[in-house]
MARGU-740238 format. One line per field, with one value per residue: x, y, z of N, C-alpha, C, CB in turn. Coordinates in steps of 0.2 Angstrom, whole numbers, padded with zeros to 4 digits. Glycine has a CB too. Layout:
# residues N
n.x = c(X	...) .
n.y = c(Y	...) .
n.z = c(Z	...) .
ca.x = c(X	...) .
ca.y = c(Y	...) .
ca.z = c(Z	...) .
c.x = c(X	...) .
c.y = c(Y	...) .
c.z = c(Z	...) .
cb.x = c(X	...) .
cb.y = c(Y	...) .
cb.z = c(Z	...) .
This chain:
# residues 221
n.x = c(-0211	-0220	-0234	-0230	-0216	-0211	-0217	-0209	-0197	-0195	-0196	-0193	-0193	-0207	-0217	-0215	-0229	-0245	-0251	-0262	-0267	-0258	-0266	-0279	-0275	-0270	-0281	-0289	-0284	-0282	-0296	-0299	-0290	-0297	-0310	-0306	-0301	-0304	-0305	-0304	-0293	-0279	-0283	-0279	-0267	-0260	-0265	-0274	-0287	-0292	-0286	-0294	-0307	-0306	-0303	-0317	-0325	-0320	-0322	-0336	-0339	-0333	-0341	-0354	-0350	-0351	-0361	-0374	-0369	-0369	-0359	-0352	-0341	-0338	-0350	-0344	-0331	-0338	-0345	-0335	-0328	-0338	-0342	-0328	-0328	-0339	-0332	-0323	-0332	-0339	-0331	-0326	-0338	-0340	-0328	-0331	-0342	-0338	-0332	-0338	-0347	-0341	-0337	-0348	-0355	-0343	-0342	-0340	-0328	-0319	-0317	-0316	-0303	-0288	-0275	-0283	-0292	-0287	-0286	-0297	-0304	-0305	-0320	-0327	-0323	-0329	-0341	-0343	-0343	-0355	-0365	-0363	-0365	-0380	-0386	-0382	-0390	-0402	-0404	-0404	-0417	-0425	-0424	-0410	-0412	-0419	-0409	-0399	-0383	-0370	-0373	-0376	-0366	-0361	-0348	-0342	-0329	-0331	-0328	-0319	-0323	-0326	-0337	-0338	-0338	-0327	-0317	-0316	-0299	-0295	-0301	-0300	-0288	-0285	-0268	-0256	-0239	-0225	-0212	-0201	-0202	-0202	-0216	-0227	-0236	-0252	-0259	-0273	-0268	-0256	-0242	-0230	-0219	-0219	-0210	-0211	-0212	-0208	-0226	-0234	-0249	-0258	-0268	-0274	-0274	-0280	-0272	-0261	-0257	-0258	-0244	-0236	-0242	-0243	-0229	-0226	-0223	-0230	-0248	-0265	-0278) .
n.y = c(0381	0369	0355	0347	0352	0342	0330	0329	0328	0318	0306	0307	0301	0294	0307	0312	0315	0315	0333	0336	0325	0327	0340	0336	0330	0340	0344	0337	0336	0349	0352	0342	0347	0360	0357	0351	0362	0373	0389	0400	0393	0399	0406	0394	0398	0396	0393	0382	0382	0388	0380	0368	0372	0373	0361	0355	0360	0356	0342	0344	0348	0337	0326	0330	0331	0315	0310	0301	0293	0276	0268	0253	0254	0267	0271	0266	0273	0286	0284	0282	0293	0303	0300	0304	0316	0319	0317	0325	0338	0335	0339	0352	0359	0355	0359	0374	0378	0372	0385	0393	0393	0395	0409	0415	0409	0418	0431	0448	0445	0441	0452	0461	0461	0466	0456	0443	0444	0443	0431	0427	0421	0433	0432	0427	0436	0448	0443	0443	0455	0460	0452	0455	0468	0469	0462	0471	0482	0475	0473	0487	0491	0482	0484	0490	0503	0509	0513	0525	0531	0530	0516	0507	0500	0486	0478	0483	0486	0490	0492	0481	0472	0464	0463	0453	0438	0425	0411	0398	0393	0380	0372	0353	0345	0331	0329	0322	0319	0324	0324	0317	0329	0341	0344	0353	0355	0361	0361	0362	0362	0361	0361	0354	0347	0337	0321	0320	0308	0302	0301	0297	0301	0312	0320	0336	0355	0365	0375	0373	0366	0372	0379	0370	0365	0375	0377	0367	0353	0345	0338	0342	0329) .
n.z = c(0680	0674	0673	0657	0658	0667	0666	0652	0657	0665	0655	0640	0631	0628	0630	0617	0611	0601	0596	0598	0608	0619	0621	0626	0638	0645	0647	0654	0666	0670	0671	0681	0693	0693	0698	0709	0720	0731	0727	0713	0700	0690	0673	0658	0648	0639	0627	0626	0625	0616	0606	0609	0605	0591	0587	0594	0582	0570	0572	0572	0561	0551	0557	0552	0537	0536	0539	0536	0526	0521	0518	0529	0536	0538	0544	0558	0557	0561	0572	0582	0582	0584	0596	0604	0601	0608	0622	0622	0622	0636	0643	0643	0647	0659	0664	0662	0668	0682	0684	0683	0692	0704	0703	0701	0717	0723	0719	0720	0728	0716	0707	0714	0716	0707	0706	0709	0697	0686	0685	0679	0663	0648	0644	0653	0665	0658	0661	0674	0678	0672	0678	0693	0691	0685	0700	0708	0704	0706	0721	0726	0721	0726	0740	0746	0741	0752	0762	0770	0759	0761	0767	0758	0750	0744	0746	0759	0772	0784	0802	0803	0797	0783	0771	0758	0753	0756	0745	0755	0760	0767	0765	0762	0749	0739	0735	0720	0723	0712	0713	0726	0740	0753	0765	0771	0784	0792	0806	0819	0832	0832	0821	0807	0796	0785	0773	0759	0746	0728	0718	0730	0736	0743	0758	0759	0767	0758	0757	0761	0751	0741	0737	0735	0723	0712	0712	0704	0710	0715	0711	0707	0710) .
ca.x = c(-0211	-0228	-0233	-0228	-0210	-0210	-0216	-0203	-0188	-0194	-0198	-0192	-0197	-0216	-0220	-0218	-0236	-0249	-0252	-0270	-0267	-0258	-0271	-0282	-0274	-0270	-0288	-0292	-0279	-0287	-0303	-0298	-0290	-0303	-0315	-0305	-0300	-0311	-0305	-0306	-0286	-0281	-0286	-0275	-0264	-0254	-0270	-0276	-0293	-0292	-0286	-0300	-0314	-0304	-0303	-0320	-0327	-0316	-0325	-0342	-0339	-0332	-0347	-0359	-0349	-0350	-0368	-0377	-0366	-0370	-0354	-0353	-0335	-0339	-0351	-0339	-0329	-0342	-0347	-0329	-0328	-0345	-0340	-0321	-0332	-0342	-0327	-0321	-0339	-0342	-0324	-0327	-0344	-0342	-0321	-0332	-0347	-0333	-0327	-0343	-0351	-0336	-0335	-0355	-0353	-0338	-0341	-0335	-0321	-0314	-0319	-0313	-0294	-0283	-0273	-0288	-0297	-0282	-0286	-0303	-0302	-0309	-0327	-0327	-0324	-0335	-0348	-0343	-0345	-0360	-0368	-0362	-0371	-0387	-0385	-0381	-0397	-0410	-0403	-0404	-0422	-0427	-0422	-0404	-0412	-0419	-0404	-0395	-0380	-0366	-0373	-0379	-0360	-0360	-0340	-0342	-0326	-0332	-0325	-0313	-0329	-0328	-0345	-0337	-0337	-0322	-0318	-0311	-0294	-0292	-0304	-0295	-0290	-0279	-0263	-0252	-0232	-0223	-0206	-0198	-0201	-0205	-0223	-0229	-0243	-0250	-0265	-0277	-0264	-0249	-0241	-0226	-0216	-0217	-0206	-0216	-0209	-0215	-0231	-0236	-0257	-0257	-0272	-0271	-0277	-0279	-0267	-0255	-0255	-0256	-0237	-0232	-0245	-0240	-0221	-0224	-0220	-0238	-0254	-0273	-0282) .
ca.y = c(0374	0365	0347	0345	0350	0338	0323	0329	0327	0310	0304	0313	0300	0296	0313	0315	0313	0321	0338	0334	0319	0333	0343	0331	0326	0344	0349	0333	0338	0355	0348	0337	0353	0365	0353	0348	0367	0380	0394	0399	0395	0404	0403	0392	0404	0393	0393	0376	0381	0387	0371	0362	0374	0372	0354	0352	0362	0354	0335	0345	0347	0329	0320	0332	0326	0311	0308	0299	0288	0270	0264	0251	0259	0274	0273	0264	0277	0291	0285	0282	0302	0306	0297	0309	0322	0318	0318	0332	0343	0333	0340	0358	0361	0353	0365	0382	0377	0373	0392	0399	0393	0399	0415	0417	0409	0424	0435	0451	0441	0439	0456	0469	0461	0467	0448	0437	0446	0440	0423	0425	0425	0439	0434	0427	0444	0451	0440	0444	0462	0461	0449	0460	0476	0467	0461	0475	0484	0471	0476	0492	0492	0478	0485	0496	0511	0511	0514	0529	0532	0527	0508	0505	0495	0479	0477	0487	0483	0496	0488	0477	0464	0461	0459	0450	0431	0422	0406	0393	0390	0377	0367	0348	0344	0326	0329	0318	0321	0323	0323	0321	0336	0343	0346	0359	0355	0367	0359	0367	0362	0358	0363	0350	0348	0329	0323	0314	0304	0304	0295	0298	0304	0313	0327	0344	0359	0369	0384	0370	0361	0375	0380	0364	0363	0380	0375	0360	0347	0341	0340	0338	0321) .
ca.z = c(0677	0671	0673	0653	0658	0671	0661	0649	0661	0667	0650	0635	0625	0628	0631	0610	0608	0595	0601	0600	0613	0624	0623	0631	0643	0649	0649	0659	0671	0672	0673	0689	0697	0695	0702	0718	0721	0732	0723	0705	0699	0684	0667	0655	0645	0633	0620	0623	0626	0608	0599	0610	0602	0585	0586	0592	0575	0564	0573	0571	0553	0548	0559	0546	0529	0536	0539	0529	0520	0522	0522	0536	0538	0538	0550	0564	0560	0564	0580	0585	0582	0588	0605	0605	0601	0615	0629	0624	0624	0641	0649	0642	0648	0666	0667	0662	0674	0688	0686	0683	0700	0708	0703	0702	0723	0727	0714	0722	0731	0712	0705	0718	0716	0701	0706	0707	0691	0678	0683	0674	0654	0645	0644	0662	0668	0656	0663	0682	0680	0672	0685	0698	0690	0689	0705	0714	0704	0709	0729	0727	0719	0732	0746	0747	0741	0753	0766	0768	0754	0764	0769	0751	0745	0746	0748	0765	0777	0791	0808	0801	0794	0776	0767	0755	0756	0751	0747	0761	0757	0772	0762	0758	0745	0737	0730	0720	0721	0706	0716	0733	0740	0760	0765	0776	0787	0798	0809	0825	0838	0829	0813	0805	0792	0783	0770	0754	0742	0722	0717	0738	0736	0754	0758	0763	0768	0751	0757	0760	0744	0734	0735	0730	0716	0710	0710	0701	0716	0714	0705	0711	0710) .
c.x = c(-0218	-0228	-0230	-0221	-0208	-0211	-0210	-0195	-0188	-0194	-0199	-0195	-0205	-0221	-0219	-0222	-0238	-0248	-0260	-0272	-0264	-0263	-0276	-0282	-0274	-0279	-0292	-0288	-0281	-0293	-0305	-0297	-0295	-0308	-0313	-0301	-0304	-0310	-0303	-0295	-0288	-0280	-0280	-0272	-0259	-0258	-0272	-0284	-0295	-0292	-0291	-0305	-0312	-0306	-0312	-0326	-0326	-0322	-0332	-0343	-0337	-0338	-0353	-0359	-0351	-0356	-0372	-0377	-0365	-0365	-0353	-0346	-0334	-0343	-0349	-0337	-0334	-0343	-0341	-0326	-0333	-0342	-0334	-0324	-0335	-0340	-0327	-0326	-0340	-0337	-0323	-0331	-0343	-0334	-0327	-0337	-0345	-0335	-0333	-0347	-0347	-0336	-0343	-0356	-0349	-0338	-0337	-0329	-0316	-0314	-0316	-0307	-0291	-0281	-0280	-0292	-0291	-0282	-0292	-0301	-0307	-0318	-0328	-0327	-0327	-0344	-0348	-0345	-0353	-0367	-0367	-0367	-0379	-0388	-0387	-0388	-0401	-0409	-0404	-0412	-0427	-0427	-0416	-0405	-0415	-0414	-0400	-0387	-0375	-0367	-0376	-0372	-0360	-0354	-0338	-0334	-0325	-0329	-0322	-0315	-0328	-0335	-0344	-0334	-0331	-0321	-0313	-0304	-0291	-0295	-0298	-0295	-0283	-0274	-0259	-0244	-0230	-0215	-0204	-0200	-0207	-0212	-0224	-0235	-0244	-0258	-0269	-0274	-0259	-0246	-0234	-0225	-0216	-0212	-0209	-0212	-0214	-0220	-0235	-0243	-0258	-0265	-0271	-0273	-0277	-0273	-0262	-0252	-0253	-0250	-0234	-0236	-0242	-0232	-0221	-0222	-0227	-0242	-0261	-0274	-0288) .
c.y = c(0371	0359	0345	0346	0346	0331	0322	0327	0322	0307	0306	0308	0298	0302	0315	0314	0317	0329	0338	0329	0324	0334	0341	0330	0333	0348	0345	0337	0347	0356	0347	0344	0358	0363	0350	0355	0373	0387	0392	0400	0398	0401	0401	0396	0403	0393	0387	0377	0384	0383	0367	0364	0372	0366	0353	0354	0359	0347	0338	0343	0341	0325	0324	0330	0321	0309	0305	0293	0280	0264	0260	0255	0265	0277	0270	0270	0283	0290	0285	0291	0307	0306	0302	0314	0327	0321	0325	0338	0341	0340	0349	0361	0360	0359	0372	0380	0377	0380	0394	0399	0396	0406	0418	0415	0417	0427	0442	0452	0443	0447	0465	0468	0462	0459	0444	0439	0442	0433	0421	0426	0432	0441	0432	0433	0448	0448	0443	0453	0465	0460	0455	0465	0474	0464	0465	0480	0482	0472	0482	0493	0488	0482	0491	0503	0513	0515	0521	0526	0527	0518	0505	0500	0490	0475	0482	0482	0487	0489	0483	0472	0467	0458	0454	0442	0427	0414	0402	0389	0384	0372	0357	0345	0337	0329	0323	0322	0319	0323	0322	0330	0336	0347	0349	0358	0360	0365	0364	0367	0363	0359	0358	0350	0338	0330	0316	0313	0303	0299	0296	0303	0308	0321	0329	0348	0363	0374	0379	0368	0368	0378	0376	0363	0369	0378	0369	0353	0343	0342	0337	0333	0323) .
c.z = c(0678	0672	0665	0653	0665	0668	0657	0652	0662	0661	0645	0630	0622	0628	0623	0606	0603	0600	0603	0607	0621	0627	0627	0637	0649	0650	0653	0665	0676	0673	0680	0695	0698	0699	0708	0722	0726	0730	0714	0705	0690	0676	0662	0649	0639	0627	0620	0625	0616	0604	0603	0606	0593	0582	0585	0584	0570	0566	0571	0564	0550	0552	0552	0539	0531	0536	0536	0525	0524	0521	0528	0540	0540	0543	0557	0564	0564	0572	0584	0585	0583	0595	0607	0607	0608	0623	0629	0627	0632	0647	0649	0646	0656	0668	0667	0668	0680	0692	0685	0690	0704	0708	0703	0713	0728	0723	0714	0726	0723	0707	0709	0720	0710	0699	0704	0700	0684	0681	0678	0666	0654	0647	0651	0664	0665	0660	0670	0682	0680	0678	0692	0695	0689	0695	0709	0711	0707	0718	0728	0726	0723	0739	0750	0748	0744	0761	0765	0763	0756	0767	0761	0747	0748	0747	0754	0767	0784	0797	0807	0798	0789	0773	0762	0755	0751	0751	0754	0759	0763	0772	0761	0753	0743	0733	0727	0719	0717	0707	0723	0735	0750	0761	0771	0778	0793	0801	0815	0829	0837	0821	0813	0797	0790	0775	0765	0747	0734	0722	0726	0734	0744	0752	0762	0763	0761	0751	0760	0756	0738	0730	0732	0723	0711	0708	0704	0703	0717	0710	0709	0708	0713) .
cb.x = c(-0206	-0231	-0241	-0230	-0207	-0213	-0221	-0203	-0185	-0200	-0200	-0184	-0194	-0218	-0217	-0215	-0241	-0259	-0248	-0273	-0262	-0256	-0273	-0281	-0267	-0264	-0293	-0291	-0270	-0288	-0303	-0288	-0285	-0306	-0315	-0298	-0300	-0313	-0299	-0313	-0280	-0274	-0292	-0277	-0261	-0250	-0267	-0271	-0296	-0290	-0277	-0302	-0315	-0299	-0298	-0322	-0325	-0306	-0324	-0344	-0335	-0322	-0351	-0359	-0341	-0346	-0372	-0376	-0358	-0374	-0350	-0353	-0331	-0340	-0355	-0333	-0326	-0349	-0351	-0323	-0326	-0351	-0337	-0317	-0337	-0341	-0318	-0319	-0348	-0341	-0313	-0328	-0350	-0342	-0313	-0337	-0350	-0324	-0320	-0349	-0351	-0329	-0330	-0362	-0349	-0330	-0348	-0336	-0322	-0316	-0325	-0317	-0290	-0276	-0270	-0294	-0299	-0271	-0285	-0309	-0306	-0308	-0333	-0320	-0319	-0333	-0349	-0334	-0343	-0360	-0362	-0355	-0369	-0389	-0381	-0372	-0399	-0410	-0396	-0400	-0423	-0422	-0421	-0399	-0414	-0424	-0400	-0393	-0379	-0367	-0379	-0381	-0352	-0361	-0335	-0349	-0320	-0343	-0329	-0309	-0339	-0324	-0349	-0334	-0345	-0316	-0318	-0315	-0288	-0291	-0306	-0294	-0292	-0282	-0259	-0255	-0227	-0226	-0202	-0188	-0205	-0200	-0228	-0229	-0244	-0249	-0264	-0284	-0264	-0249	-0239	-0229	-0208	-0227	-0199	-0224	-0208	-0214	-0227	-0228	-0265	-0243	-0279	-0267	-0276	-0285	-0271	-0255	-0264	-0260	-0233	-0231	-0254	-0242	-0217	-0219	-0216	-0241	-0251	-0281	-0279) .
cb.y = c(0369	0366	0343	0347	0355	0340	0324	0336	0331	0307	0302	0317	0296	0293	0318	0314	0312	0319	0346	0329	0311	0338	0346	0327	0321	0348	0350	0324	0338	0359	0341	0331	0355	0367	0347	0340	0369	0382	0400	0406	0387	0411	0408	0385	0408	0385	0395	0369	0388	0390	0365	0360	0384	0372	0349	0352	0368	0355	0331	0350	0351	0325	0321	0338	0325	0310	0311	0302	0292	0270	0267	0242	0259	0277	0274	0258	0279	0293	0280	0277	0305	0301	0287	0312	0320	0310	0314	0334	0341	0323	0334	0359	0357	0342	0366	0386	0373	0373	0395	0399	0385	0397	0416	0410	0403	0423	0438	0454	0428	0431	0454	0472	0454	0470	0446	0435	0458	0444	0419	0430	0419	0439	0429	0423	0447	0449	0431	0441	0466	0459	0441	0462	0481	0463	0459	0480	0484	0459	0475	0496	0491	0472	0480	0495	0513	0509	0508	0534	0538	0532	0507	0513	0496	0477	0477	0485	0483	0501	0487	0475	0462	0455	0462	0453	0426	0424	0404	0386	0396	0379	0373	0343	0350	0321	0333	0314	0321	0330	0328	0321	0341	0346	0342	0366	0348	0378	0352	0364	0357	0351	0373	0343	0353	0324	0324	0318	0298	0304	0285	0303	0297	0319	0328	0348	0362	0373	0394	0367	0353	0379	0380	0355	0362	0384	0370	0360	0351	0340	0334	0343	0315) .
cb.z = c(0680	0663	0674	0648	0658	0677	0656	0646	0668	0672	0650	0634	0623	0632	0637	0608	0613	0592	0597	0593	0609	0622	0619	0630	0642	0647	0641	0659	0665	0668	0671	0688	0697	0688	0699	0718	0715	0741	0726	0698	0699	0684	0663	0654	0651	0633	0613	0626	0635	0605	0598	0619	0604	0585	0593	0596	0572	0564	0580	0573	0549	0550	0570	0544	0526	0539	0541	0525	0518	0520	0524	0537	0533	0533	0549	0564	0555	0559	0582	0581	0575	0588	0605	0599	0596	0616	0630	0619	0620	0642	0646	0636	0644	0669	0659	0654	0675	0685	0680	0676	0704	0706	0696	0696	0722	0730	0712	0723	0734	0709	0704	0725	0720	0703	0714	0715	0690	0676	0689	0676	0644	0636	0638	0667	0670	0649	0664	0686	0675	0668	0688	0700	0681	0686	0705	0715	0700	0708	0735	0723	0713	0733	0746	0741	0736	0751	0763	0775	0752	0768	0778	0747	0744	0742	0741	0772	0774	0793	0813	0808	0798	0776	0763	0752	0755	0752	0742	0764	0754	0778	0753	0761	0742	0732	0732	0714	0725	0701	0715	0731	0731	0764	0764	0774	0791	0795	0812	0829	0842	0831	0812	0808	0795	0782	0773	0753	0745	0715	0715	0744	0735	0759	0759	0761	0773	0749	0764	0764	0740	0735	0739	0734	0715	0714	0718	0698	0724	0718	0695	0711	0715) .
């Protein structure tokens, strides 16, 4: 279950908005969490990253008819679809940049797991591969080659150490609850169980919230 079926249960009938005004909302919403996340979550998979590129084409091309025409009407409108135009480019550009720091930061954290690689889209992990193969040339030509063969990878786990840096999932982060529902704290001394009510904003350790955000029982802030 998704935040749209959870809106829908609380309020079947305001949630029968445009699908354009959806889409919005969920790309802020994806926005927000990608942004208050220390790992990369996975890439939205219902197609609404396509109707946002769609849409904004389609606003590119009506601000172009529109230009020009000295309509005072026409040009309120335009700037009122300039300005849309605007949000949206703004909430696109800073979501990819999120993911791409992230995944340029733990590159082969996200590349040498089957799991964590299908959260990247297509060109994301087209990009991470590449990055990595340039990468790992510039050390090799720097420096690696000069190393016997054997110490030359860069995702070593000889004596039980990991070269690969991952992210901090004990990072905090805000959640809002979307239901009743029991929270799992697990602290340095003491680990506890609290019991949070909806609308309740509470912070958490990431690898605590992230069960309930995944369930559906909250949402980042």
């Amino acid at each position: 279950m998704d935040i749209d079926d959870i809106l829908r249960e609380v309020d079947p009938v305001s949630h029968q908005i445009p699908q354009e005004t959806r889409d919005l909302q969920d790309l802020t919403r994806a926005w927000v969490a990608e942004r208050s996340t220390p790992e990369l979550l996975p890439w939205p998979s219902n197609g609404l990253f396509e109707r946002i590129n769609d849409k904004i084409k389609r606003q590119i091309e009506k601000v172009e008819e529109m230009t020009g025409d000295m309509d005072p009407k026409t040009n309120f409108a335009l700037i009122v679809i300039q300005t849309e135009l605007e949000r949206f480019k703004y909430l696109v550009r800073s979501f990819l940049r999120t993911r791409i720091a992230k995944i340029d930061k733990h590159l082969l954290h996200y590349i040498s797991n089957d799991n964590l690689r299908t959260r990247m889209s297509q060109i994301e992990e087209a990009y991470a591969r590449r990055h990595q193969l340039l990468l790992h040339n510039h050390y090799l030509n720097s420096f690696l080659g000069t190393f016997p063969p054997a110490m030359q990878n860069l995702n070593d786990t000889a004596g039980n150490i990991s070269m690969i840096d991952s992210p901090d999932l004990d990072s905090a982060v805000f959640i809002r609850l979307l239901r009743d529902a029991e929270i799992e704290c697990h602290g340095v001394d003491v680990d506890g169980v609290l019991t949070g009510k909806e609308g309740d904003i509470v912070i958490l350790r990431w690898s605590d919230a992230k069960g309930l955000v995944e369930k559906g029982d909250a949402e980042l802030v």
